[in-house]
C-alpha positions in Angstrom: 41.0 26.6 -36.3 39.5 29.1 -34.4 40.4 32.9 -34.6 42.0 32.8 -30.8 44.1 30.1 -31.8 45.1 32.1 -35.2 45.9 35.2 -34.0 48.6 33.1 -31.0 50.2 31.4 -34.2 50.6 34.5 -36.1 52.1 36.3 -32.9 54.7 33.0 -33.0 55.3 33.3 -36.7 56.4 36.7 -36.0 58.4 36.1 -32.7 60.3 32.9 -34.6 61.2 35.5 -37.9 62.5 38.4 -35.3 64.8 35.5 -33.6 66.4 34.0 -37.1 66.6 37.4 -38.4 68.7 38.3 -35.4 70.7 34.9 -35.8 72.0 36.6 -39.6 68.8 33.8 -41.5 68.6 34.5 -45.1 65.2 36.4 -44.5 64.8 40.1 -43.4 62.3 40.8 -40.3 60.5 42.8 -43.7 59.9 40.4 -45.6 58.8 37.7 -42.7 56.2 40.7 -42.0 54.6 40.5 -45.7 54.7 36.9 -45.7 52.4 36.7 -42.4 50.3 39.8 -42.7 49.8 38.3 -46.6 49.0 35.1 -44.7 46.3 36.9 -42.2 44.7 38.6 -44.9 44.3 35.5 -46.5 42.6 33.5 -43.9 40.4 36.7 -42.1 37.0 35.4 -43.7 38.2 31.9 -44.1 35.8 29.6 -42.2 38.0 27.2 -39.3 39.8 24.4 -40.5 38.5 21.9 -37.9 35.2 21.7 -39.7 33.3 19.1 -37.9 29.6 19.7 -36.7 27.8 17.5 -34.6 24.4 17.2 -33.0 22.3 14.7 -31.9 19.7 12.2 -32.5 17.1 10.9 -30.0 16.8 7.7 -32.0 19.0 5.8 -35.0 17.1 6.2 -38.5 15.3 3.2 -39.1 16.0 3.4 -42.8 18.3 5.2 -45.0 16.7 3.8 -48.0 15.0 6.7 -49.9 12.3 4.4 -51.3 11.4 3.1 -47.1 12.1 6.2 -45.3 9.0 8.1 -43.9 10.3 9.6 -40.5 12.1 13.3 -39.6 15.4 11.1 -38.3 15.6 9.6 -41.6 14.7 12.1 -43.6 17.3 14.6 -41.9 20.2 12.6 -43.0 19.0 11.7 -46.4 19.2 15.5 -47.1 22.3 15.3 -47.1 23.4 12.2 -48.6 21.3 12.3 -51.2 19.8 15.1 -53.5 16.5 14.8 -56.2 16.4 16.7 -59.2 15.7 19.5 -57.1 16.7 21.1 -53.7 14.5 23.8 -51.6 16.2 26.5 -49.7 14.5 27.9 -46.0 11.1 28.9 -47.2 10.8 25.7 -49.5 11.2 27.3 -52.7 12.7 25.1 -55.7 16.4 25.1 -56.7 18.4 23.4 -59.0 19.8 20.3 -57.8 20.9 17.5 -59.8 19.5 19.0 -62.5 20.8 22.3 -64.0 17.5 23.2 -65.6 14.0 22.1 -67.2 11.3 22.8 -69.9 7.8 22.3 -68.9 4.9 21.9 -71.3 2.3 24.6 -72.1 0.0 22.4 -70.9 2.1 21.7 -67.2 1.6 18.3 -67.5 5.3 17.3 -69.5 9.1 17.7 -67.9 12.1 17.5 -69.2 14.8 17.6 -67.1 18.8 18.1 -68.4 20.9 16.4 -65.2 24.3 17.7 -64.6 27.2 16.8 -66.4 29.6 16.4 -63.6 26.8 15.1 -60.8 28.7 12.0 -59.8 28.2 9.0 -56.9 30.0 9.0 -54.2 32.0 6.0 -55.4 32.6 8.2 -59.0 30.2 7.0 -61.0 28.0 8.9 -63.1 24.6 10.2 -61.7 22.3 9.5 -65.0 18.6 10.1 -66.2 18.3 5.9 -65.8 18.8 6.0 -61.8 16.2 8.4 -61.3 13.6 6.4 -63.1 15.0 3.0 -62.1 14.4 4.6 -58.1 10.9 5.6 -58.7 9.8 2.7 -60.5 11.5 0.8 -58.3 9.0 2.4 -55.4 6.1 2.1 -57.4 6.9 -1.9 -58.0 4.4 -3.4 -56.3 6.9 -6.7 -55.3 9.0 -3.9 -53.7 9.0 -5.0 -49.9 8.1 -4.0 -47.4 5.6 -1.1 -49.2 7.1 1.9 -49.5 5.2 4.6 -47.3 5.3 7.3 -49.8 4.4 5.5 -53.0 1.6 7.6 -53.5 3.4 10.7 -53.9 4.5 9.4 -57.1 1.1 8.9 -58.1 1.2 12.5 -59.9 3.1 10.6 -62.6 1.1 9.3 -65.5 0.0 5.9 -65.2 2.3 5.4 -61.4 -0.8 4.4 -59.8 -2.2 1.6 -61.7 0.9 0.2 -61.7 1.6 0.4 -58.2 -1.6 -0.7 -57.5 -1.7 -3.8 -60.6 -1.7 -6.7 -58.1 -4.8 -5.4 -55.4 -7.4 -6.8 -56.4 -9.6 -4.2 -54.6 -8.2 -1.9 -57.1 -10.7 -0.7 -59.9 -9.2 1.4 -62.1 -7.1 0.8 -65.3 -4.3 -1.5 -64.2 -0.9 -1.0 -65.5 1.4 -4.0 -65.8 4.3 -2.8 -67.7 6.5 -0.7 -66.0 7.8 1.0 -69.3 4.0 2.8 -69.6 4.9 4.6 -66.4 5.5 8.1 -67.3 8.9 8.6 -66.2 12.0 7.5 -68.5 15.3 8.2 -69.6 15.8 10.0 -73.2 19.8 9.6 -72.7 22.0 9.8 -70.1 21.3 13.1 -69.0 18.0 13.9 -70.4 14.5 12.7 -68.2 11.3 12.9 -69.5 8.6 13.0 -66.6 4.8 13.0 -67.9 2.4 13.6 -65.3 -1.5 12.9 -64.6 -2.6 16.6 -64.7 -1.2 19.9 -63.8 0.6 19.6 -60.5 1.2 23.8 -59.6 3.6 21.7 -56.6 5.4 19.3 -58.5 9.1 21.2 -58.5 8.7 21.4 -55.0 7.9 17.5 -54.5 11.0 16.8 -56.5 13.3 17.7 -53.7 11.2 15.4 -51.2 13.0 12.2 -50.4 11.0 9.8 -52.0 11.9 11.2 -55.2 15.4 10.9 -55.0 18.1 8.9 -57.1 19.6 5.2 -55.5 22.8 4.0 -57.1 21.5 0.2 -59.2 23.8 -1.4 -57.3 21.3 -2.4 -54.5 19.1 -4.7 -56.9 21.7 -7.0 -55.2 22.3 -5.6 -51.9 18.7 -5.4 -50.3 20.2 -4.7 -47.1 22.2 -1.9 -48.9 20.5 1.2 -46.6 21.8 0.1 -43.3 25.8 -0.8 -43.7 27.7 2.6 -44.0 30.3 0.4 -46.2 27.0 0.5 -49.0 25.6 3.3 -49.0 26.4 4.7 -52.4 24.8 8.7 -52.2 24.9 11.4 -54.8 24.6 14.4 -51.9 26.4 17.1 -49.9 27.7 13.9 -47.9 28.5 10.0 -47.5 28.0 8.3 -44.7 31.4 6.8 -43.9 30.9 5.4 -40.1 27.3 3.8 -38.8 27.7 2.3 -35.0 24.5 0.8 -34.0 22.4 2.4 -31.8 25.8 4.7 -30.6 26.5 6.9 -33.5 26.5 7.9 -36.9 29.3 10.2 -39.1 28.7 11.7 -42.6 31.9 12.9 -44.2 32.2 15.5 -47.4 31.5 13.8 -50.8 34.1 14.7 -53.0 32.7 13.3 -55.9 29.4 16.0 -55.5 28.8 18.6 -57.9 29.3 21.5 -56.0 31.9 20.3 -53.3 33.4 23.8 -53.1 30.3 25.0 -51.4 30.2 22.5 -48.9 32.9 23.2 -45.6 32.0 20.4 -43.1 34.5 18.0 -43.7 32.7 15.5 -41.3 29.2 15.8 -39.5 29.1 13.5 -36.1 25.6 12.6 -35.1 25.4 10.7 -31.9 22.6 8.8 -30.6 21.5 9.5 -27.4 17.5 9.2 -26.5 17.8 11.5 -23.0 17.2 15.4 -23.8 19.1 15.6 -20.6 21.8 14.1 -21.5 21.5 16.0 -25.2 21.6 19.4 -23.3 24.8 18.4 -21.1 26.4 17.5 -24.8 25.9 21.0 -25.7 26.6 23.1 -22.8 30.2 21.0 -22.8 30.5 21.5 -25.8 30.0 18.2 -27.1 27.4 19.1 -30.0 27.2 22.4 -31.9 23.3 21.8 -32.5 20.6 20.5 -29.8 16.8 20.5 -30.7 14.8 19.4 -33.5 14.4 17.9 -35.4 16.6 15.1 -34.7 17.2 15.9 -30.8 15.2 17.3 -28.0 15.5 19.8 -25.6 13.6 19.1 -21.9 10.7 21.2 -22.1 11.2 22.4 -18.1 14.9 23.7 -19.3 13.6 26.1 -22.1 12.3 28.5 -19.9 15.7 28.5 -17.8 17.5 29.1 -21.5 15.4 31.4 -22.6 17.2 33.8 -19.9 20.5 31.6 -19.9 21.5 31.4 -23.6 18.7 33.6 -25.1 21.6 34.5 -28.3 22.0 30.7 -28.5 18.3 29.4 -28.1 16.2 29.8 -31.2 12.2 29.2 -31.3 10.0 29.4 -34.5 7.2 28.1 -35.7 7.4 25.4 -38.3 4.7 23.8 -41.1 4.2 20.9 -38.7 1.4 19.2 -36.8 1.4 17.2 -33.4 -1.7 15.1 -33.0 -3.0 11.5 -31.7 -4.2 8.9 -33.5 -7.3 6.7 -33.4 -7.4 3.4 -34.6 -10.5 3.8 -36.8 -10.6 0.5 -37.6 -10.1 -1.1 -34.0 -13.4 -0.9 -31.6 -14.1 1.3 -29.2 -12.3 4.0 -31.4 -14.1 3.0 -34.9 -17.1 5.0 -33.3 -16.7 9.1 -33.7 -18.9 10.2 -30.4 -15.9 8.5 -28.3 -12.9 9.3 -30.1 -15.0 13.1 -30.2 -15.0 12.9 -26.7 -11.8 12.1 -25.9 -10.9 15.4 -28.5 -12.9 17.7 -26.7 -12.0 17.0 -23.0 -8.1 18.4 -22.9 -7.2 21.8 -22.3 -4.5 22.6 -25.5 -3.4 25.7 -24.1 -2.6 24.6 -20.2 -0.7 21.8 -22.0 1.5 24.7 -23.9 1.6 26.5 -20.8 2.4 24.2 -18.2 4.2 21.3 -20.2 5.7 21.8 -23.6 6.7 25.2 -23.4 7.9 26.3 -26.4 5.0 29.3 -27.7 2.8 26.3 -29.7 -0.5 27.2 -31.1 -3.1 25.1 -29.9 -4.4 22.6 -32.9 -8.1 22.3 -33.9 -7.3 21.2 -37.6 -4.8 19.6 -39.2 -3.3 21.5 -41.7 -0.5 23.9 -40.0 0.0 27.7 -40.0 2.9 28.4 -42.8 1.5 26.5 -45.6 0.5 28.4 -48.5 -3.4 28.9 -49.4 -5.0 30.9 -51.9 -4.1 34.8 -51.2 -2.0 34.3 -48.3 -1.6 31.1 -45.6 -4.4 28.4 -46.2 -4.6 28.4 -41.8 -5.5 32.0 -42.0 -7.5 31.6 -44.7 -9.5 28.4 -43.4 -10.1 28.6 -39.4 -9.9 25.4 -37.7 -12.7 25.8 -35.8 -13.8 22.3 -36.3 -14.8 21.5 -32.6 -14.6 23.1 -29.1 -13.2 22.1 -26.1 -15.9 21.2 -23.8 -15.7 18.6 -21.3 -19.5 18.7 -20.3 -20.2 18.1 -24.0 -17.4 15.7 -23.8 -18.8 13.6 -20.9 -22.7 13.6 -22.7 -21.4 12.3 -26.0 -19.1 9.4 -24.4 -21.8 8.4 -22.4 -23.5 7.9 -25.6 -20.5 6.3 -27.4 -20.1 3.8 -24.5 -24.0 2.5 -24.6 -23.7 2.1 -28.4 -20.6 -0.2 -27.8 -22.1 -1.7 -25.4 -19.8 -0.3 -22.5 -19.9 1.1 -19.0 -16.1 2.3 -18.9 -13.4 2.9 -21.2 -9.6 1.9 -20.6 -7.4 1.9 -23.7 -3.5 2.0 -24.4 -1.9 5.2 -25.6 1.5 4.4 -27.2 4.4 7.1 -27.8 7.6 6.9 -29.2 10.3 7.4 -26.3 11.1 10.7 -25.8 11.2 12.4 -22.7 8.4 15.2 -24.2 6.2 12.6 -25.7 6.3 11.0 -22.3 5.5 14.3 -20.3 2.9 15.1 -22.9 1.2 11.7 -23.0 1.2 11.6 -18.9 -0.8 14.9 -18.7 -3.7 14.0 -21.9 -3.7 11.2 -19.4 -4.8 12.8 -16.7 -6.8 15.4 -18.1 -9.3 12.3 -19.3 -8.5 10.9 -16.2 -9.9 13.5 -14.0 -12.1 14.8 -17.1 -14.1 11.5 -18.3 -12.9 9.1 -15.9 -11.1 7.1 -18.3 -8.2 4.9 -17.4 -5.4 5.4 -19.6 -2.1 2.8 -19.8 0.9 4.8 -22.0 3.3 3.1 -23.5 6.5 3.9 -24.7 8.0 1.9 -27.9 11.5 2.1 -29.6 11.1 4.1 -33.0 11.3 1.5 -35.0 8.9 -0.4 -33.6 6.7 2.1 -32.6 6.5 3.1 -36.8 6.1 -0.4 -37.2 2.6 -1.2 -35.2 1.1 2.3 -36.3 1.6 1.3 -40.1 -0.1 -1.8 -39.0 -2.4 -0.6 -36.8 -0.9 -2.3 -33.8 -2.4 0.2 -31.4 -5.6 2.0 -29.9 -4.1 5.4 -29.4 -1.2 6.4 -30.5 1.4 9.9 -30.9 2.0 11.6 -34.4 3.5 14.2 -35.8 3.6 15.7 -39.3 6.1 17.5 -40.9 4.9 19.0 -44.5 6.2 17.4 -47.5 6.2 20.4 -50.0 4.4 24.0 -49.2 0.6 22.8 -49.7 -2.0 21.7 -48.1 -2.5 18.5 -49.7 0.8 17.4 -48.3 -1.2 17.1 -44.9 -4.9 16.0 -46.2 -3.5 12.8 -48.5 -2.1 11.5 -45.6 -5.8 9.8 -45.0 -7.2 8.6 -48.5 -8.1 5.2 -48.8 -5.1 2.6 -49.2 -2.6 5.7 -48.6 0.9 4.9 -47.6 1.0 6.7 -44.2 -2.5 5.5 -43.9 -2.1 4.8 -40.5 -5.3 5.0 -39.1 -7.2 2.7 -41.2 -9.7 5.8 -42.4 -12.0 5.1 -45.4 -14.6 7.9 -46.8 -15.6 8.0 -50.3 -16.1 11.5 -50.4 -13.1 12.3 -48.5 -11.0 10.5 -51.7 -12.9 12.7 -54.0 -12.4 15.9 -52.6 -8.9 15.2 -53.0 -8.9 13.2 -56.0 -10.7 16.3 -57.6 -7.9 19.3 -56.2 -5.1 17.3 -57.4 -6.3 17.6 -61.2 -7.9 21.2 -60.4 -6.3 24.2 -62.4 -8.6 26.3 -60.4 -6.8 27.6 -57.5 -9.7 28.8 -55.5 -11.7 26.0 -56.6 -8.6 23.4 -55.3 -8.2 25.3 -51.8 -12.4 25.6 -51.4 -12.0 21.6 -52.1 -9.2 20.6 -49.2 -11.0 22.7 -47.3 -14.1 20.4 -47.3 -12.0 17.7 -47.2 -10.1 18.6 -43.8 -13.6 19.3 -42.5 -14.7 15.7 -43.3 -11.6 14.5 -41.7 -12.2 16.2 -38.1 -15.7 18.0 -37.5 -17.7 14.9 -39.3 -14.9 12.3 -38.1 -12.8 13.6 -35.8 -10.4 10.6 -37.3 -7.4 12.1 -34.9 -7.1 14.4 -32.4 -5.5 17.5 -33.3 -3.1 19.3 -30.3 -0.9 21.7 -31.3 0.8 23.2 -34.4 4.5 22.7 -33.8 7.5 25.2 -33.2 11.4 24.5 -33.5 13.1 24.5 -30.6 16.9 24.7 -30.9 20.4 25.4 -30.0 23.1 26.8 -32.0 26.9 27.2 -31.0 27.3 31.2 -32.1 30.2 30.0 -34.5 27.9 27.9 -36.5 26.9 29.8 -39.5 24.8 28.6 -42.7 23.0 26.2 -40.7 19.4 26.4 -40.4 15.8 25.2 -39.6 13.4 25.5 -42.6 9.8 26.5 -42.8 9.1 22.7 -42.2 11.2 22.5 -39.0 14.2 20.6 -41.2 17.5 21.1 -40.6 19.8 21.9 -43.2 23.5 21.3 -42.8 25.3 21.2 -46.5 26.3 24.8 -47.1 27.2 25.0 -43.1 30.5 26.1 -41.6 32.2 27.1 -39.0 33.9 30.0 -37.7 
């Protein structure tokens, strides 16, 4: 209720006590008087009892299956359906979560975690050590279809790799066929026991990551469990109690969660509507509490118009994420480096921030973001990304070049983007710029989300859109991405000493000698390569309705919802 609405109650609480008083009722005008201003009191700093936020998604979440999820859409709901054995609050620092507490070894390479009593499912049952390691062995199983995306953050766990990996036969290292070697496992009910590879200085902080959350055993015989709202069995903030497809989507307050007292939306209404247009109408009718990312999308050519409009309401920052094409290294003309080089150097970043997206981005030379953590301070500041230039004379020379070692005259290539009226705007000015820049002819495309995810993972494309929100507050969150065989792989990239760059700061104990290593590697990846195209380091750009409190975007452009109210 909001306080308006209160205050014209509490004015007819105290016009209905005058009138029986004066009709000779059993209660004194006094005592009606301490009864409501008792009453006021109470609910002054009580938040309003129509709790219901609602936002917006540009697209429905392909999967709401921790183990297959690899997208911002998803992972925004899963955050609050679902919790790990740790939580992170704004600036991505570890909390307790489904765990109470944990002893680590003297050696950092041994966890034991002591789960929470009362953490409970959403249908009542018990949350337990054993549904934590049946999920993540259940993502390492290499019979586990399709792949999951993010197996290979698992891989930190002892012996999670070669048993992921058991069945490629491209796969050289010991191979682990029993699951039970894995080092994850359940000492009782309550008690897990996690033994890793090395020394992960990260590894708290990956626990709250998605991947690493718990799934109720009931969907070894449901494998279509993650897309019916009637079985979805979470352990979060919320349940997902209605799913219309491709229309809407409603969470409503677990009751069964640990700490349900802290949590005052009673229901959270996401609808699906893929016009930012249409998004921002929602809001400014009042329709949605929230607009923007990173669910929703605000039309870039509006932001300047709110920025004078609804400049209390309208909130920019920038966020640990990365905007950036994709080549299809495997797929010729792009496997050779002068022409996907080329095609880098020959747009303008900052006339695109300028004239089209709007929103304060940095331009992107690298692709690590500002706001991850390096060695002193933030790795970006640490480590310039001055990889390559922008040049388009320099651009035109070493196409030229590219083209006669293909065996070409011209290039014309498809550039794919998911559909979203900024992708769109973005896609149709690179366009032009190597339109009027190399004299290339360039066909975009827009795909559907699910299928668009679906021909990047396998390499169903020449050039395609990406973006990439950090996992956990390090730069190997970014760099992995591209190792040989990776999950989100998407690109088809293979170098040798790229994977042992990497391979050698994960085990590291060093921690200059781990961020002088990813430093290296993300050279390898774009001044030797150039394997993407780097564009801009991403800000959040978002509405909030001023009685929306508690909700907020974290320093990896997330949005958090659970501990949210309203006034």
């Amino acid at each position: 209720m909001k306080k308006k609405s209160m205050l014209l109650v509490l004015t007819l609480l105290l016009a209905v006590s005058a009138f029986v008083s004066a009709c000779g009722g059993s209660s004194t005008p006094a005592k009606e008087e301490a009864k409501n201003e008792q009453k006021s009191n109470e609910n002054k700093n009580e938040p309003a009892k129509e709790q219901v936020f609602r936002f917006n998604s540009i697209s429905e979440p392909p999967s709401l299956d921790p183990g297959q999820a690899q997208d911002s859409t998803s992972f925004a709901l899963l955050g609050a359906v679902f919790e790990g054995l740790t939580r992170s609050d704004e600036n991505g620092k570890p909390l307790e979560g489904t765990a109470e507490k944990w002893e680590i070894s003297p050696d950092g390479t041994k966890y034991t975690f002591h789960l929470r009593k009362d953490a409970k499912w959403s249908n009542g049952d018990p949350v337990t050590a054993n549904d934590f390691e049946f999920a993540w062995k259940r993502v390492l199983d290499p019979d586990f279809q399709p792949a999951p995306p993010y197996a290979y953050q698992l891989y930190y766990i002892k012996n999670a790799e070669g048993y992921n990996k058991h069945k490629d036969a491209a796969y050289t290292k010991t191979k682990i066929t029993d699951p039970n070697e894995v080092g994850v496992k359940a000492l009782d009910a309550n008690t897990l026991e996690v033994q890793l590879e090395s020394p992960t200085a990260y590894f708290l902080s990956l626990l709250s990551f998605q991947t690493f959350f718990p799934v109720h055993q009931s969907v070894k015989s449901n494998p279509k469990w993650a897309s019916d709202a009637n079985s979805i069995i979470s352990n979060g903030p919320f349940k997902v109690s209605k799913w219309v497809k491709q229309s809407s989507l409603e969470l409503a307050k677990n009751d069964n969660y640990y700490a349900k007292d802290e949590v005052k939306f009673t229901k959270v209404q996401v609808s699906i509507v893929s016009e930012g247009s249409s998004e921002l109408n929602m809001y400014e009718t009042n329709v949605l509490d929230y607009s923007g990312m990173p669910t929703g999308e605000i039309p870039t050519e509006q932001i300047p118009v709110l920025q004078q409009t609804k400049k209390d309401e309208l909130h920019i920052k920038g966020v640990a994420s990365s905007y950036y094409y994709l080549f299809n290294n495997k797929q010729k003309p792009f496997s050779n480096k002068k022409i996907r080089r080329a095609l880098s150097m020959a747009i303008n970043r900052q006339l695109l921030i300028d004239k089209v997206t709007l929103s304060g981005e940095l331009p992107a030379f690298g692709i690590v973001s500002p706001g991850i953590a390096g060695l002193n301070g933030e790795y970006r500041s640490e480590v310039k990304d001055n990889y390559f230039q922008e040049n388009v004379e320099e651009a035109k020379k070493i196409l030229q070049e590219g083209l006669q070692e293909e065996g070409l005259t011209t290039l014309e290539f498809d550039l794919a983007y998911n559909t979203n009226d900024k992708h769109k705007k973005i896609a149709q000015a690179i366009a032009d710029m190597w339109s009027k820049n190399l004299n290339v002819k360039v066909k975009i495309q827009n795909q559907e989300w699910a299928v668009f995810l679906k021909n990047r993972t396998n390499l169903n494309y020449q050039v395609a859109r990406a973006g990439w929100s950090t996992d956990y507050n390090d730069p190997m969150s970014f760099l992995d991405l591209y190792m040989t065989g990776g999950g989100n792989n998407d690109i088809g990239f293979s170098n040798p000493k790229y994977d042992e760059l990497l391979k050698k700061a994960k085990t590291s104990m060093d921690a200059k000698e781990r961020m002088d290593l990813m430093a290296q590697a993300e050279k390898i990846l774009i001044e030797d390569e150039q394997a993407i195209l780097p564009i801009y380091y991403y800000t959040s750009v978002g509405l909030t309705k001023p009685n929306v409190k508690g909700v907020f975007i974290d320093y990896q452009g997330m949005i958090h919802f659970d501990r949210g109210y309203l006034e």
